[in-house]
Kinemage of the C-alpha trace (Angstrom):
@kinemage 1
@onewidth
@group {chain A} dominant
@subgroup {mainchain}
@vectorlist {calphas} color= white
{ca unk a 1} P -11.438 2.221 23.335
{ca unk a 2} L -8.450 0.206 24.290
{ca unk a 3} L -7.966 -1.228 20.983
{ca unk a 4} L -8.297 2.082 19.455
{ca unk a 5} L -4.663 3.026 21.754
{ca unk a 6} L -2.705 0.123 21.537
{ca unk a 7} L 0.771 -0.046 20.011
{ca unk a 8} L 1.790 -2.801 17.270
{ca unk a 9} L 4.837 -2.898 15.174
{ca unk a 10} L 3.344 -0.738 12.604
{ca unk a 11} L 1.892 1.503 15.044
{ca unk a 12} L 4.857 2.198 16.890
{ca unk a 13} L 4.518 4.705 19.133
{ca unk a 14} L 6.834 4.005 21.878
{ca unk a 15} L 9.845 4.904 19.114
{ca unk a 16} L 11.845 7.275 20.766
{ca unk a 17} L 11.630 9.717 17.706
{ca unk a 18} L 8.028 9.637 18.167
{ca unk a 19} L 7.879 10.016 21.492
{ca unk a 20} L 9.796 13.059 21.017
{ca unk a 21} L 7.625 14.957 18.469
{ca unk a 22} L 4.574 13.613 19.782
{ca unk a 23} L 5.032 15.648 23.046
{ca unk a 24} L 6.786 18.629 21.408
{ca unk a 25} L 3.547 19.044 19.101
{ca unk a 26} L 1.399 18.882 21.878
{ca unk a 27} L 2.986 20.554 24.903
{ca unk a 28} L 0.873 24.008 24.518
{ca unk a 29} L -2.381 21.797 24.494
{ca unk a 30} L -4.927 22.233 27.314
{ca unk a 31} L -7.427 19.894 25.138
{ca unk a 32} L -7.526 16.720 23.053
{ca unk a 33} L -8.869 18.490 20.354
{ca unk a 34} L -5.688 21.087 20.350
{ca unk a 35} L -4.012 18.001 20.348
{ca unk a 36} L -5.565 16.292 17.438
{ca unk a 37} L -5.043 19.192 15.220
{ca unk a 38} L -1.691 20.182 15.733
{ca unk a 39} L -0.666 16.469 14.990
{ca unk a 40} L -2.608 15.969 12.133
{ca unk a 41} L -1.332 20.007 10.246
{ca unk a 42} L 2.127 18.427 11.286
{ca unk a 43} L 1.866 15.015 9.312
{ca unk a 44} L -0.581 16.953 6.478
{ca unk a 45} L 1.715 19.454 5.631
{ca unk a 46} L 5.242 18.274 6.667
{ca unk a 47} L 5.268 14.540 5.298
{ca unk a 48} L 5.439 14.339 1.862
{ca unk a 49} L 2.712 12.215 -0.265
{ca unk a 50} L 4.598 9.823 -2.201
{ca unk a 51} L 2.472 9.479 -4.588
{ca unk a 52} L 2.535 13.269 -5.612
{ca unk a 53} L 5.895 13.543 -4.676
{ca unk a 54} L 6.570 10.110 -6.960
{ca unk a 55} L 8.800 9.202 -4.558
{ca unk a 56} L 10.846 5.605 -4.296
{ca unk a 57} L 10.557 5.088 -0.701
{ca unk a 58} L 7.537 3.108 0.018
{ca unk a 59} L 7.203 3.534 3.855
{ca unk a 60} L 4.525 1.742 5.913
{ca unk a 61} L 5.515 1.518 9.714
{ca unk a 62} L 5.184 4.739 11.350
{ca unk a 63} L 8.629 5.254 12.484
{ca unk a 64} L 9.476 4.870 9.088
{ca unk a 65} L 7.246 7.405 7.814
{ca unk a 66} L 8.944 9.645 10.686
{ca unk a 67} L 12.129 8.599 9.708
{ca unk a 68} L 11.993 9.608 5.516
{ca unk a 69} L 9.356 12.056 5.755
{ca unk a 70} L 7.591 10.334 3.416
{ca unk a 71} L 4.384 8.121 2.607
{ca unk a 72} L 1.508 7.341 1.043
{ca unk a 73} L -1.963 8.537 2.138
{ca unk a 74} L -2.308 4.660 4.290
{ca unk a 75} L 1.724 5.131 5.815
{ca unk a 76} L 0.636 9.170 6.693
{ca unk a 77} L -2.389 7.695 8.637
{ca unk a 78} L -0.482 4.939 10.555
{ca unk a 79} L 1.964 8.332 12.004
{ca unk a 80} L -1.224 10.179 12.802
{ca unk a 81} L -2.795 7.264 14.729
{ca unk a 82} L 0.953 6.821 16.409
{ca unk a 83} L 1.349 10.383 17.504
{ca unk a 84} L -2.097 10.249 18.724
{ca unk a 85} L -1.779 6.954 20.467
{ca unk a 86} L 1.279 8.123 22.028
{ca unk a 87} L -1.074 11.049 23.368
{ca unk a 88} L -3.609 8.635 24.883
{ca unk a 89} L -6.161 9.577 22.317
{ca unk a 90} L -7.621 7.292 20.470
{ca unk a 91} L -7.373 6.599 16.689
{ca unk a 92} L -8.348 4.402 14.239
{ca unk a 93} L -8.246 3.890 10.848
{ca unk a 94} L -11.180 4.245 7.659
{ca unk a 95} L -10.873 3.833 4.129
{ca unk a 96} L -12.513 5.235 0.944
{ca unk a 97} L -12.592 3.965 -2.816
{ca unk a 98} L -11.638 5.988 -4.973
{ca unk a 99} L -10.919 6.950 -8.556
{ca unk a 100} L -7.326 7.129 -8.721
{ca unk a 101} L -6.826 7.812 -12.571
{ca unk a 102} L -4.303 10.947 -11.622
{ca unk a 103} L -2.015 8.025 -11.029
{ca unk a 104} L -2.989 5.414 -14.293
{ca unk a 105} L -6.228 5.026 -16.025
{ca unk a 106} L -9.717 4.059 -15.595
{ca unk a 107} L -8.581 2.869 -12.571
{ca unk a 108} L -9.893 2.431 -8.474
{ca unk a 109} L -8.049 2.031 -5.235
{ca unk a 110} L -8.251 2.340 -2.220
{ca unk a 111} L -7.614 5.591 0.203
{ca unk a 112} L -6.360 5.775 3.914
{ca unk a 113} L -7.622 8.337 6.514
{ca unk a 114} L -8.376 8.016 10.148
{ca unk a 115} L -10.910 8.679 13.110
{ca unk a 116} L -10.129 10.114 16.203
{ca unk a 117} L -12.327 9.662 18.926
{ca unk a 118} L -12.556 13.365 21.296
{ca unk a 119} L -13.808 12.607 24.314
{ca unk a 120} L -16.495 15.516 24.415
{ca unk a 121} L -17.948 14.787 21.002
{ca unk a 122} L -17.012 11.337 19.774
{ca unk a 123} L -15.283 9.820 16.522
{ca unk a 124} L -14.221 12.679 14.047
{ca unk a 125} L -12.476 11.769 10.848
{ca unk a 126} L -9.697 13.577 8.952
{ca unk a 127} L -7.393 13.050 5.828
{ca unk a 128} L -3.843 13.601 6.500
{ca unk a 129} L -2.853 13.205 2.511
{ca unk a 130} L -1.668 16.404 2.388
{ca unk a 131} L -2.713 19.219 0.326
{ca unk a 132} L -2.086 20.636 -3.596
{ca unk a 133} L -3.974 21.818 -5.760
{ca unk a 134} L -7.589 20.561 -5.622
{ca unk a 135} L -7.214 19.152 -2.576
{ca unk a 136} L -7.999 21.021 0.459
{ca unk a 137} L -8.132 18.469 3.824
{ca unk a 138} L -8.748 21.108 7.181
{ca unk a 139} L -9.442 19.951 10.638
{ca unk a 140} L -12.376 22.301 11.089
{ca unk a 141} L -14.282 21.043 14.098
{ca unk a 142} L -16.602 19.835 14.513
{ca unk a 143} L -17.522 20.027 10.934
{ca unk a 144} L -14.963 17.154 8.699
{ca unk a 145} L -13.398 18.541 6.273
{ca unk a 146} L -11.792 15.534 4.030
{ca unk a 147} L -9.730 15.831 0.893
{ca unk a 148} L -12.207 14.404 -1.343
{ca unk a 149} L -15.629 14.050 -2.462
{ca unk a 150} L -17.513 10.921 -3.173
{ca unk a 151} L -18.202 10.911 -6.862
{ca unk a 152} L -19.787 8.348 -8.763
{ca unk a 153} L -18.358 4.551 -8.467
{ca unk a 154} L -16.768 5.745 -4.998
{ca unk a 155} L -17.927 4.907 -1.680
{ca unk a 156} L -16.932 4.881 2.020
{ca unk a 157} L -16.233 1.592 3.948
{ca unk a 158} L -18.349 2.188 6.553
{ca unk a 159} L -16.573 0.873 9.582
{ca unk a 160} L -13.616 2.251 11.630
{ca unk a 161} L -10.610 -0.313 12.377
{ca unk a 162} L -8.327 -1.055 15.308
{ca unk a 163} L -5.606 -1.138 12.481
{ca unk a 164} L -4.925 -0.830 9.362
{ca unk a 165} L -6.304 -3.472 6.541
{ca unk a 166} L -4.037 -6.764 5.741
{ca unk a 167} L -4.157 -5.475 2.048
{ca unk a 168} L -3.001 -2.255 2.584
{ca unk a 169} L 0.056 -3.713 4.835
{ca unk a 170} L 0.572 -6.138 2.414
{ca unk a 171} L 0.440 -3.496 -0.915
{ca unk a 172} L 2.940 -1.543 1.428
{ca unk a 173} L 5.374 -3.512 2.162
{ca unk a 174} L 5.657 -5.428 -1.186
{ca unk a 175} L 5.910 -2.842 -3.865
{ca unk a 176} L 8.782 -0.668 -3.599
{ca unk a 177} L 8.773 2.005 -5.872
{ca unk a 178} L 6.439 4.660 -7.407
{ca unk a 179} L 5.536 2.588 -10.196
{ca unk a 180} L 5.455 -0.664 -8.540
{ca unk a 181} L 2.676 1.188 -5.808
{ca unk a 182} L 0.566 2.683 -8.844
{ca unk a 183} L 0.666 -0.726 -10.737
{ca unk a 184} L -0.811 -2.629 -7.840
{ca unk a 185} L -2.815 0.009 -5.968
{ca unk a 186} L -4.857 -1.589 -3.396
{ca unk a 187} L -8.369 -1.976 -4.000
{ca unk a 188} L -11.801 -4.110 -3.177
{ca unk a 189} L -15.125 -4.744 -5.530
{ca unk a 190} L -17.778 -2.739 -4.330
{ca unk a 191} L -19.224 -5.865 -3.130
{ca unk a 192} L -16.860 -7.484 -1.460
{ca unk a 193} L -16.330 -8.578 2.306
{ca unk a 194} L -13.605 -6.418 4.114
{ca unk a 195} L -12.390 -8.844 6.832
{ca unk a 196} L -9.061 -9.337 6.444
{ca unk a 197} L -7.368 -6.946 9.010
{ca unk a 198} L -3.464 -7.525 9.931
{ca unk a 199} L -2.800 -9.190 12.881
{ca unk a 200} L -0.015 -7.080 14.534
C-alpha cells in the first residue's frame, strides 16, 4: 500500500493549503470511511468540472486544482487522492473510456476516477466529476455508485494505478484551454497496451 500513499509533484499533499483542508474535512471522523466521504462530497460538489463549466484554466497538479477550484474529471481525482493521502489512506487512480460526444462528435476519451482502499473492506471506487443533470456520482457504501454507465464501445481499464497515466499528465499540461482539452481529449484503442504511467 505504500505506493498507493506516497506524495509526487502532482500529488502534492504536503501543500500547506492542503494540509489545511485535508484535516478541517476530516476532524469529526472516527473512521476512514467518514473520511473518504467527506473528502470526496467536498471535491464533487465544490470544484468545478471544467469541462461543464468550459472553463480556460486547465489545472492538473493538485494544489492547483485547490488553488482555482477548478478541473477536469483526471485534475479532480489527483485532489481526492491528495486529500486522502494526506489522511494516510490510500488512493489510487482508474480510468474508463468513454463516449464523450457532449463535448464534440462521434468521439471517445478517456475518464478519471479513483479507488480508495478502507481498511475493513478493501478498494472502493468513486467519481469525483461532479454532478448535473444526468449525472448522479454518491459515495454509498459499500455499494459504488459512479457517474456513468458502461454503454456500448465503453469499457473499464481494469487495473488501479499508483498515479495517474503519462497521457493524461501529458493531455493536461499541454492544452490550455476548453477547446484545446476537447480537441485532443485523451484516449486509447480498445486494444491497446496501457503502460505508460508518469514517472513523478
Amino acid at each position: 500500500m505504500t505506493k498507493f500513499l506516497e506524495e509526487t509533484s502532482i500529488i502534492d499533499y504536503s501543500n500547506i493549503e492542503i494540509q489545511k483542508i485535508s484535516k478541517s474535512l476530516t476532524q469529526d471522523c472516527k473512521t476512514d470511511i467518514e473520511i473518504a466521504k467527506k473528502c470526496f462530497e467536498y471535491v464533487r460538489d465544490s470544484i468545478n468540472h471544467s469541462g461543464d463549466y468550459k472553463n480556460d484554466t486547465t489545472t492538473c497538479k493538485a494544489s492547483d486544482v485547490l488553488r482555482y477550484k477548478t478541473g477536469w474529471c483526471y485534475s479532480k481525482s489527483h485532489l481526492l487522492a491528495s486529500l486522502l493521502r494526506a489522511n494516510n489512506i490510500p488512493t489510487g487512480f482508474c480510468y474508463q473510456r468513454l463516449s464523450c460526444s457532449e463535448y464534440k462528435k462521434d468521439i471517445y476519451c478517456l475518464h478519471g476516477l479513483n479507488a480508495i482502499y478502507l481498511k475493513d473492506y478493501g478498494w472502493y471506487k468513486v467519481d469525483a466529476r461532479g454532478n448535473k443533470k444526468g449525472v448522479d456520482a454518491q459515495f454509498n457504501f459499500p455499494i459504488e455508485k459512479l457517474a456513468f454507465e458502461l454503454e456500448e464501445n465503453e469499457f473499464d481499464l481494469p487495473k488501479i494505478y499508483e498515479e495517474p497515466l503519462d497521457i493524461i499528465i501529458q493531455a493536461l499540461k499541454k492544452n490550455k484551454t476548453y477547446k484545446e482539452m476537447i480537441d485532443n481529449m485523451p484516449d486509447i484503442e480498445p486494444n491497446d497496451e496501457i503502460t505508460l504511467i508518469k514517472e513523478i
